[in-house]
N, C-alpha and C positions, 0 to 999 in steps of 0.2 A: 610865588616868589620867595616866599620865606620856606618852603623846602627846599628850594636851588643852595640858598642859602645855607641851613642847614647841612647839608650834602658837600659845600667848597668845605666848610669849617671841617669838616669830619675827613675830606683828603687830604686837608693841608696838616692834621693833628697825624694822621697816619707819616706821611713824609716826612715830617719833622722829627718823628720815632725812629723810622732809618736813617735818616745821615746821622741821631746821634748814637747808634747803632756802630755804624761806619768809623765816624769818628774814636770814637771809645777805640775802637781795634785796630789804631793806626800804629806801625811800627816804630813812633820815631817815641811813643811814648811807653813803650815795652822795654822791659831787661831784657837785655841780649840772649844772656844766658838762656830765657824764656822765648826770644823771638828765635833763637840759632840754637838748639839743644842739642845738634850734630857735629858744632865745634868745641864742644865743652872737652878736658881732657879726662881720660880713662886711666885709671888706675892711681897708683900714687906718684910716680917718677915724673910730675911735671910735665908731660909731654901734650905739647895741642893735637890732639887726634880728634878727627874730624869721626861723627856717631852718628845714626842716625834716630829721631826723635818721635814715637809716634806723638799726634795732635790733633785731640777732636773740633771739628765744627761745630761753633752755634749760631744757629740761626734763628731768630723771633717770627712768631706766627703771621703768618702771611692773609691778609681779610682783600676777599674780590669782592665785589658788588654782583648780585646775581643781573641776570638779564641786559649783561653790557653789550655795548652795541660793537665795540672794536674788539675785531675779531685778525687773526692773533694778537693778545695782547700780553707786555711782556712784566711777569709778575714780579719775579728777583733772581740776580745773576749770583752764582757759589763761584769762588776762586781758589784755587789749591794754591799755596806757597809754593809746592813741586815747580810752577811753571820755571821758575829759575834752573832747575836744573835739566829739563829737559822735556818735551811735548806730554802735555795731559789728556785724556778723553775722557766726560763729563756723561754719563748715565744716570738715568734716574728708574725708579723700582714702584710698582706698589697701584691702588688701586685708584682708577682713574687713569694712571699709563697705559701698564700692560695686563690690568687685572678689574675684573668689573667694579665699576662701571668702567670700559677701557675709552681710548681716542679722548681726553677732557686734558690732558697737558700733555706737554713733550720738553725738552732742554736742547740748549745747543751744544753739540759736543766737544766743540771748538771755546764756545765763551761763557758754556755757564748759565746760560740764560734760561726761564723756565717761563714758560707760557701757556697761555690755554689757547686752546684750540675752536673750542665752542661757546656758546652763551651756557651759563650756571644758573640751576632751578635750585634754590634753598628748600624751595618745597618736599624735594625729591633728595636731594643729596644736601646736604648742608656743611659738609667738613669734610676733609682728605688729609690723609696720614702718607707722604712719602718717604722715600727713601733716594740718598743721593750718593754717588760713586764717584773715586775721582782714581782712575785707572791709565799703566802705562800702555803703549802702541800695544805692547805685547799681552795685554791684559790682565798684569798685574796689578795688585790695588800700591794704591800710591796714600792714601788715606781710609781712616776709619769711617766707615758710611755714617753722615747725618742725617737725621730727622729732619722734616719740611710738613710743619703742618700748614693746611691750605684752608680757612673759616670764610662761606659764603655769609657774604654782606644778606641783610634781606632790603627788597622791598615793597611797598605796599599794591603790588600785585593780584591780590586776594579781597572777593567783597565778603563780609559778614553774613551767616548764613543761618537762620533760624531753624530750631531741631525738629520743629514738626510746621506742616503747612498751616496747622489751624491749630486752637489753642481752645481748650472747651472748661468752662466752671458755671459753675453757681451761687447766685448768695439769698441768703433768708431777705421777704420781705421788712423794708423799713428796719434793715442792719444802720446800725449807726455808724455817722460819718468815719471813714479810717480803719473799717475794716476789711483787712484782705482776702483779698477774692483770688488770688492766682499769680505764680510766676514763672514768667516768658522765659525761657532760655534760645542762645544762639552762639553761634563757632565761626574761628575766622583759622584760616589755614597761616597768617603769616605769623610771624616771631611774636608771639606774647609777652618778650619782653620788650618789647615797642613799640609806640606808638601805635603802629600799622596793626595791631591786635586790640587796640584799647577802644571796648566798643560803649555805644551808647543810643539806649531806646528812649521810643517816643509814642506818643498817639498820633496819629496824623488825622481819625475821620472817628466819627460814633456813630451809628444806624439803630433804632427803634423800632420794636414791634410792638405792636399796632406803630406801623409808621408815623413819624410825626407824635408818636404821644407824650413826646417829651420832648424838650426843644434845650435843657440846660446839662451842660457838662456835667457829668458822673460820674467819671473813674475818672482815676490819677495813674500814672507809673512813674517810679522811679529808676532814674535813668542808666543807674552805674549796676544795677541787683535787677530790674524787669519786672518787679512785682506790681499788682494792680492794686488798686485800693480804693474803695467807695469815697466819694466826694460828700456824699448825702443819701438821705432815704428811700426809698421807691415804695410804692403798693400797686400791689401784683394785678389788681384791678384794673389800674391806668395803664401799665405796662409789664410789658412779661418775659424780654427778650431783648438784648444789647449784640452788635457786633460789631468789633471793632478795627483799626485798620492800624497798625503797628508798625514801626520803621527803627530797624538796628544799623550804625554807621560806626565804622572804626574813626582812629584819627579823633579820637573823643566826640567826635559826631559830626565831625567835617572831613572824614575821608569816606569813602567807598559806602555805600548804603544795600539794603533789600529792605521788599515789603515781608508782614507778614499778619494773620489776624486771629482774632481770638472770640469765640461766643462767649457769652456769659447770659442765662438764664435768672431769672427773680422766683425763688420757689415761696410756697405757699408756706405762712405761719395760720396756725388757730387762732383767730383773731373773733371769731362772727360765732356764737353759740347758736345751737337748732333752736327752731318755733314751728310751735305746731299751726297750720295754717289755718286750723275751727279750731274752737275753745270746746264744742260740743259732736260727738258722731250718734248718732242711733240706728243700731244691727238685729234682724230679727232669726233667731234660732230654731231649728225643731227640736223638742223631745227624745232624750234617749235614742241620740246619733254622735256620731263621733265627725266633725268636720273640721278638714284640713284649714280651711279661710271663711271667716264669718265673715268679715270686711276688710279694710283697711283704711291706715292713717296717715296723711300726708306730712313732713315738716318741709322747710327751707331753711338753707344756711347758706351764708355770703361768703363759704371758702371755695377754693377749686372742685367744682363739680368730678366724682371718681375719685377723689386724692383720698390719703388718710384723715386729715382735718375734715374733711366731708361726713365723711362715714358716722353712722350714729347709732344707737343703740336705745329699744325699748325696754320698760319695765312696769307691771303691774302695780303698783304701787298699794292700793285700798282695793276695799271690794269684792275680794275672791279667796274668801277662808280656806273654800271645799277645794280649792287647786283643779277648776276646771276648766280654766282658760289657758293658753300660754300665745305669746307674741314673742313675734322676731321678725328681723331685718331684710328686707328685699337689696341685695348685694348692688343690684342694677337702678333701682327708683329711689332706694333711701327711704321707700314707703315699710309699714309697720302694719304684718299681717300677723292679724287675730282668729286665734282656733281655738276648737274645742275638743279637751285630750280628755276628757271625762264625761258622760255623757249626763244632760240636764233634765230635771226632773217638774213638768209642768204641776205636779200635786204639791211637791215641795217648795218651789219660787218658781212665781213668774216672773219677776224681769229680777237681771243682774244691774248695778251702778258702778264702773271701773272707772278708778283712777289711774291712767299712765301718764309717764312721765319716759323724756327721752333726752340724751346725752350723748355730745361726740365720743366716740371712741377716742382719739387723742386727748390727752387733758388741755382745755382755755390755756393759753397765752393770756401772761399778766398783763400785757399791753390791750387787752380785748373788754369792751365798755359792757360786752353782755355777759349775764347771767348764764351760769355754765349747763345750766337744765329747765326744760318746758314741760306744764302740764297740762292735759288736757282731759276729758268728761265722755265716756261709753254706756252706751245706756244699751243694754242686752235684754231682749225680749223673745219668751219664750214659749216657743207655739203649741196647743195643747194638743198630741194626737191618742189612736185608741193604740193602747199598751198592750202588748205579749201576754200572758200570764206567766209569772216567775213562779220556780221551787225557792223554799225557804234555804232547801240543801240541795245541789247540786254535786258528787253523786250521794244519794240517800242511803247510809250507812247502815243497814242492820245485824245482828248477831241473835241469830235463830238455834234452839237446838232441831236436830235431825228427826228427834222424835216427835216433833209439835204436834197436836192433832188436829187435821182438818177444821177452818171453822175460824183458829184463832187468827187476832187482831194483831197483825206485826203493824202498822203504821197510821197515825190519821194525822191532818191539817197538814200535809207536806206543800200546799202549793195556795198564790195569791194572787189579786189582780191587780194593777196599780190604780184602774176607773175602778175598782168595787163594782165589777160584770160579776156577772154568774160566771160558773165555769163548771167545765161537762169533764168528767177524767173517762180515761181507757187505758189499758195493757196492749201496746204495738208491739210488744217484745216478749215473747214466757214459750224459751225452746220446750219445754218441761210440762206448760199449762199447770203449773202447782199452783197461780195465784189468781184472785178475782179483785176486782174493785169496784168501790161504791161507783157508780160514776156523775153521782148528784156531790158528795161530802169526799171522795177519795181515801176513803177508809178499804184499807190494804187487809187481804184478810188470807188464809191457805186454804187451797179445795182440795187440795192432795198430800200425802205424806210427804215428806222431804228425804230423800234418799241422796245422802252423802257422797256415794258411789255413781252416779248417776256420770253419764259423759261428758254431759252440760257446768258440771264442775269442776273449775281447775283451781287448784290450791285453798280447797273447800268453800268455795266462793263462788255463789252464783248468779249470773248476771241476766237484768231485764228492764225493760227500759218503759215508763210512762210518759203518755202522751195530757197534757192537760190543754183546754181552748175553752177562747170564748163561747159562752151559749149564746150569744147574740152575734157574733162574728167570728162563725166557725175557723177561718182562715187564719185567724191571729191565735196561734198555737204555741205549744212548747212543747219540747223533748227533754224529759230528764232520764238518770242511770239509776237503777236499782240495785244495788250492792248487800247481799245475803250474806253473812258467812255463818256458815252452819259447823255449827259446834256439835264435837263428836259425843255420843251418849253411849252406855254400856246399855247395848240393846243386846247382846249375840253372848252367851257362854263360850266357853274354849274348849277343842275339841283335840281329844286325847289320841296318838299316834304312836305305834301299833297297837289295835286289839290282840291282835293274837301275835303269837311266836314260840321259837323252841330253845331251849338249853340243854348244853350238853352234860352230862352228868358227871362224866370223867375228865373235865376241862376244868382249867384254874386259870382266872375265875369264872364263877357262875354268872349272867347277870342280861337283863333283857330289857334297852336304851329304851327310855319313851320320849315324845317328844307333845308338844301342846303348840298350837292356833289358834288364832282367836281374828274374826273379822272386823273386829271395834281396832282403833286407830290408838294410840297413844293419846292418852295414859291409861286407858280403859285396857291396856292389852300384857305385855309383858312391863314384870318381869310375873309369871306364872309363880304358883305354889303345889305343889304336890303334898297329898295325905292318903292313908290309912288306916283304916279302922283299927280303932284303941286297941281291942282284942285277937288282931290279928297275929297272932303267935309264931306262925313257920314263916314267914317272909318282912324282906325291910326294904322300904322306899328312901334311897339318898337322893338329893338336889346334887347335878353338878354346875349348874350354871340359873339364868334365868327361864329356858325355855326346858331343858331338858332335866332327867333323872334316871337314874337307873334302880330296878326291880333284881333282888336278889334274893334266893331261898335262909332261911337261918339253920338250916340244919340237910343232911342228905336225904333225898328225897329218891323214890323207888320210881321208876320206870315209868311213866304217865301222863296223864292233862292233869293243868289244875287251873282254876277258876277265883280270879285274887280280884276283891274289890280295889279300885283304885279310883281317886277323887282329885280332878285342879281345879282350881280357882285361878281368877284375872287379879287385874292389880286396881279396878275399876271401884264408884265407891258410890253407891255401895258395889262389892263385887258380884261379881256369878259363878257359878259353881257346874260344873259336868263332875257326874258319878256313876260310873261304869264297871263293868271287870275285863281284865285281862285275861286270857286265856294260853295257858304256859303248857307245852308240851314239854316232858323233860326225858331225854332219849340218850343211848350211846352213840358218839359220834366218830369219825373214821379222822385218819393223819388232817383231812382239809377242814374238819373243823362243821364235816357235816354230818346232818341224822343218818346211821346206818340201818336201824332199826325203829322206823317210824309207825310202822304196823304193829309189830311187838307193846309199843307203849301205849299204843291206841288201845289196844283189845286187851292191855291189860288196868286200863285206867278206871281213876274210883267214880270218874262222873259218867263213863259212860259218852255213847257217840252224839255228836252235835247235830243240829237237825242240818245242818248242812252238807256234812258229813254222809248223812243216811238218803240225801238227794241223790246227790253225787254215786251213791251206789246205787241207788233205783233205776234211775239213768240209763247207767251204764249197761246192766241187765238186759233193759229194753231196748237197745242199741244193739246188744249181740244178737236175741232174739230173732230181730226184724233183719239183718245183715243172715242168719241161719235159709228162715224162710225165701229172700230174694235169691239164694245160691239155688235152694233148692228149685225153683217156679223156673227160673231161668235154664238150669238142665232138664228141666223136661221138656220145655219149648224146645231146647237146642235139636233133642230127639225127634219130635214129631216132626220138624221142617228139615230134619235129616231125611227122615222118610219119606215125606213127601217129595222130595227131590231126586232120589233116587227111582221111586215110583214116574215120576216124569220122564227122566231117562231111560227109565228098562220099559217101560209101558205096561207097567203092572194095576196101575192104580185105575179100579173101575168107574170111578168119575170123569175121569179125562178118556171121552174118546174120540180125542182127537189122532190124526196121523201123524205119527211120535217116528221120525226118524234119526238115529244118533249116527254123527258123522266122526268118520275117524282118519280121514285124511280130504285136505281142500285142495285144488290143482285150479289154476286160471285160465283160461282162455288161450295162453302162449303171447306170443311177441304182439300179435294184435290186440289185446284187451289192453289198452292205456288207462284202463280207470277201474281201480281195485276199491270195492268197495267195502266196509266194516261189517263182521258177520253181527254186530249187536244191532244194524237195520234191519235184520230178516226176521227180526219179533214181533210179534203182533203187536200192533199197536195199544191195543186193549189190555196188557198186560204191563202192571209195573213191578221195580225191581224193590225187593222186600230187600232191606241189608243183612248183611251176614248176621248169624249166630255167635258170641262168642265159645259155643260148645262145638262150632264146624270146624271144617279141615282148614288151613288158610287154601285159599285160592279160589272155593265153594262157594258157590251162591244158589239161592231161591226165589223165582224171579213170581213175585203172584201182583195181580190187580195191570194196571195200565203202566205200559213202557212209555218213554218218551218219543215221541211221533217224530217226524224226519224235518227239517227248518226249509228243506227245497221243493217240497208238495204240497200241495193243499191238500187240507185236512178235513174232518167230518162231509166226507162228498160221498154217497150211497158204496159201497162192494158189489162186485158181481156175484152172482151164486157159484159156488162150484161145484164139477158135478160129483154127483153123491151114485151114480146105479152104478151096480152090480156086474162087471163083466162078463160075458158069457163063453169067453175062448181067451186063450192065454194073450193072443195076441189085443186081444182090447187092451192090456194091461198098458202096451206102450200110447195107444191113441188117449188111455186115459189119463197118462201121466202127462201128454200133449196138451190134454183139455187144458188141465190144472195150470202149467204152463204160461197160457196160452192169456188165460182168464187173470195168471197172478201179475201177466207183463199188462196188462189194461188194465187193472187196479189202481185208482190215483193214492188211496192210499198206504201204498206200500211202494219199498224201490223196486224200479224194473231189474229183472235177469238179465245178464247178456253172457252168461256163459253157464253151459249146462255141467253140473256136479256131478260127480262120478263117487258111487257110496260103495263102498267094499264092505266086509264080513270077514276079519281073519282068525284065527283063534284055534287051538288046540281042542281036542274031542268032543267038537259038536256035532251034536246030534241029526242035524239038516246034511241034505245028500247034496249033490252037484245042482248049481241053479240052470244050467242049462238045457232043462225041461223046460223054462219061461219061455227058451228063443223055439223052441219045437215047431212045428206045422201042426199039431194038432187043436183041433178045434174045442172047443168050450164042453160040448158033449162027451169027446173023448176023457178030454182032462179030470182027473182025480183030485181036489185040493182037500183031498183028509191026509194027506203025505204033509202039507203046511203043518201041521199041529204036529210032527217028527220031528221037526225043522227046532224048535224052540220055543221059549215064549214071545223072541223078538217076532214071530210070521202066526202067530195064534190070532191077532185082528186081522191081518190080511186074508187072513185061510175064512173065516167069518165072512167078510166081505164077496168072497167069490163061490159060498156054498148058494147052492140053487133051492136050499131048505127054506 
């Protein structure tokens, strides 16, 4: 009822603005002059001339109520003074007409009138700017266009809307009363500057977790700001969780309403200090072990179990000088694991007595009745086992010279037991075998020289390794390192580089580099020194460096060797000394700077030839000697196997009487003989081939002892006999040549014939007549072969063969 109210008061304040609007602009209370500006006269002659006057409209802001229910409804009517003179029509312009938002008013063209058309959302549009026309039939303007502004009313159309569904805070346990925990916020869509916007919050409900754990008001809000505020204390024990039920309502709390709600949480203060839950623990250890957890400690604290106030932290407090314990924190139990970071020694203490003590990690809250740290009693007991044997040194460092002699003592006591066992020593390690050891007392001694150079040495340092154990429990051993370094000694002289050389005699300058080595090692080594004997008159030794010098004659010297004592020493202390001569040829030499005349100086020199010198020609002698006689042995052999081979061929030679035929043309078989065989098969197999002579012809050979037998016969199988008599008539000659034939193709070892050879005789003035006396008819009686021995010496065995003598 009292906004009905409100709402007549506020239309009747509006209408009572326009009539006096109206009023105010009535003509009867206008100057003429002012209301008729068109009859005023023109110029100065007095004359009423009728003018015409422009004259703007005003018209005051026009306020609709949005969401009216009367539809068209008519807002305010414009009137042009024109209508006196003749018909007006009435336009209006602008956004909401003809321009977006369009269709929201129209005017009557006839009276002026301006209306709306639809219901008005303020939400959306809230004010219109028009424009208004007052034009003749023809479309002239008749007036200057007025302004019409158009203010939607609001009304409370819109509920109050919270800016988020849920509202989430926290507050410290046992906050004191009136401290703030959170503020609400919420939006209302209508005019903030009334009413209809003016909101106001409330709590409507509380809820507890653990449900029920609290049954009394706790938060407050204030209604005009939304903020929360503790009423009183809470401990987080009793309860641990609020959620609450919120209501925003414009109209200052009697219009339009929504719910909305908000958690609020009780967090944890440090209020409750740890306690350790025994006064006393007792842990038992081994001996010389390193362990991650001997035991562990329990505490309790009355904060949130996980939180930070929970969390606590150990500390050693008495008891542990030798820093062989340490504790820390189980992230998950709050339990306090004890370890062993140093390893404990049953000869030394048996039991440990620790004091720790333990502390939240958050610092006590002043409001908290306990004591911010607890102590409590460890008692470490300590198991006795059998111990290792230790080195005193692990690695055991020595510095040896290289020269040491077998024998001597490099080391004793290197090694202990912690039970006072005996203990057995041995060398597991000596690439070298240079050392021995006690293996009752471990006394380190050398069986061999120390040879610095050795492989087994790197960076003069040599390594090996002892093993020391129990005599009563072999198992329980150790390994330690042996560390040599062997210090270098001047054991070696330097060794002088060249003995010998030449100089030239006609060259400038004279002089013959030496150079010195030395096998000792720095400082034993360079920088070298070079000398001379004090009396040495014709030659001078300059140093040009540390290693080197050069040898130079003092005066010109004739054609020859000469023989210069020459002396280095090391740089070693004491030093060493090599004393030698050098041996100088001094010779004319050619453009390169070489002896042209190296013989000349020899055989004219004052000392005479070097035994080396007089090898080297021995030598030689005996080299030509033995090279004379092989040329010779060798041409005589060439000759005698010259001869013998010709003898084979001509058949002269009375050892062989064999039948010696020499072939001077070979013919095959013709188109049927497919298989040509190599005349080096038809050798007796008994026969092998001697190689050539280097004194024969090329091409020459001598074939004596056993040929190589054939790879497709079998071999050592009996020969036939062949026959050997005497023929008695010319014609036996061919049946005997048949035998042989006959007997050579069944012979397995030899190749068979298959084609019969045809041997000719051609030659210029021999002595043999026509052979065809062979093919005669006459018989053996008849036949003469003392004509054979005419023939030559090739037919002298054959003529033998067929005498009847």
């Amino acid at each position: 009822m009292t906004m009905a109210l409100k709402l007549l008061l506020k239309l009747c304040c509006t209408l009572a603005t326009l009539l006096c609007q109206v009023w105010s602009s009535s003509p009867s209370d206008l100057d003429p002059a002012i209301l008729y500006p068109w009859q005023q006269a023109k110029g100065g002659t007095g004359v009423s001339v009728l003018s015409r006057v422009k004259r703007d409209w005003i018209i005051p802001p026009i306020r609709v109520s949005e969401n009216s229910k009367i539809i068209p409804e008519n807002l305010v009517q414009i009137k042009s003074d024109k209508v006196f003179s003749g018909e007006v029509i009435y336009k209006l312009d602008g956004p909401g007409v003809n321009q977006e938002p369009k269709d929201f008013f129209e005017i009557d063209e006839k009276t002026g009138w301006i209306k709306s058309k639809k219901p008005l959302d303020r939400e959306t549009h809230n004010s219109f700017k028009l424009k208004a026309f007052a034009l003749s039939p023809s479309g002239q303007r008749l007036e200057n266009p007025t302004t019409i502004e158009i203010y939607v009313l609001d009304q409370n159309d819109n509920r109050p809307v919270f800016t988020q569904p849920e509202f989430f805070a926290s507050v410290p346990e046992f906050a004191p009363p009136g401290t703030s925990v959170m503020r609400v916020t919420a939006t209302d869509a209508d005019d903030i500057a009334t009413e209809n916007a003016a909101l106001s919050f409330s709590i409507i409900s509380q809820q507890s977790f653990p449900k029920n754990s609290i049954n009394q008001t706790v938060f407050g809000i204030r209604d005009k700001t939304g903020e929360i505020y503790t009423l009183m204390g809470m401990d987080r024990k009793v309860v641990q969780k609020f959620r609450l039920t919120l209501q925003v309502a414009d109209m200052s709390g009697i219009g339009l309403a929504s719910v909305g709600y908000a958690t609020i949480e009780i967090t944890d203060i440090n209020n409750h200090g740890p306690r350790f839950n025994r006064s006393t623990y007792t842990f038992n250890v081994k001996e010389n072990t390193h362990m991650s957890e001997v035991g562990r400690v329990d505490t309790m604290d009355g904060d949130e179990p996980g939180g930070r106030n929970w969390k606590v932290e150990y500390t050693i407090a008495h008891g542990d000088p030798g820093r062989h314990f340490a504790i820390i924190s189980d992230p998950v139990s709050n339990q306090g694991i004890l370890s062993v970071i140093k390893p404990l020694d049953f000869e030394n203490q048996a039991e440990h007595q620790l004091i720790l003590t333990v502390a939240n990690v958050a610092p006590l809250h002043n409001i908290s009745p306990d004591a911010p740290t607890s102590s409590a009693t460890v008692q470490v007991v300590v198991m006795n086992e059998n111990e290792a044997p230790q080195f005193y040194k692990d690695p055991l460092k020595l510095n040896v010279p290289e020269s040491v002699e077998p024998g001597t003592i490099l080391a004793t006591n290197i090694a202990h037991d912690p039970d006072n066992s005996k203990l057995r020593f041995e060398i597991s390690y000596d690439p070298e075998k240079w050392l021995s050891i006690n293996q009752d007392t471990g006394e380190i001694t050398t069986r061999k020289v120390l040879n610095i150079r050795s492989p087994s040495v790197r960076k003069n340092i040599y390594h090996a390794t002892i093993k020391v154990s129990d005599a009563d429990a072999p198992e329980s051993s150790t390994s330690g390192n042996l560390e040599i370094f062997l210090l270098e000694m001047n054991d070696h002289a330097p060794q002088l580089f060249p003995l010998r050389g030449t100089m030239c005699s006609d060259h400038e300058p004279m002089g013959l580099l030496l150079s010195a080595m030395d096998e000792d090692m720095s400082p034993h080594a360079a920088p070298f020194h070079f000398g001379m004997p004090v009396d040495e008159a014709n030659w001078t030794l300059s140093q040009i460096n540390e290693t080197h010098a050069v040898l130079k004659p003092l005066m010109n010297l004739n054609y020859g060797q000469f023989s210069i004592p020459v002396s280095v020493s090391d740089s070693g202390n004491p030093s060493m000394t090599f004393s030698g001569h050098v041996n100088v040829t001094v010779c004319p030499c050619n453009s390169n700077g070489e002896c042209a005349a190296t013989s000349a100086a020899i055989f004219g020199t004052r000392v005479g030839f070097s035994f080396l010198a007089t090898i080297i020609i021995v030598v030689s002698v005996v080299i030509l000697v033995l090279l004379l006689l092989l040329a010779v042995t060798m041409r005589v052999c060439s000759r005698h196997y010259m001869k013998k081979g010709v003898g084979l061929l001509v058949g002269v030679s009375d050892d062989d009487i064999r039948d010696n035929v020499l072939n001077y043309d070979e013919q095959g078989g013709g188109e049927q003989d497919e298989n040509a065989f190599n005349i080096n098969l038809l050798r007796n197999p008994s026969d092998n081939a001697m190689p050539p002579s280097p004194f024969m012809p090329p091409g020459s050979s001598v074939h004596r002892g056993k040929q190589p037998l054939r790879r497709d016969a079998p071999h050592n199988l009996p020969s036939p006999s062949y026959p050997r008599r005497h023929p008695t008539e010319h014609t036996d000659i061919e049946d005997f040549i048949n035998d042989g034939l006959d007997v050579a193709d069944h012979d397995p070892n030899v190749p068979p014939y298959d084609t019969a050879l045809i041997y000719d005789y051609e030659g210029d003035g021999s002595l043999a007549g026509s052979l065809s006396s062979i093919a005669s008819g006459s018989s053996d009686g008849d036949q003469d072969y003392d004509y054979l021995n005419d023939w030559g010496p090739r037919f002298k065995k054959l003529a033998n063969m067929y005498d009847p003598r």
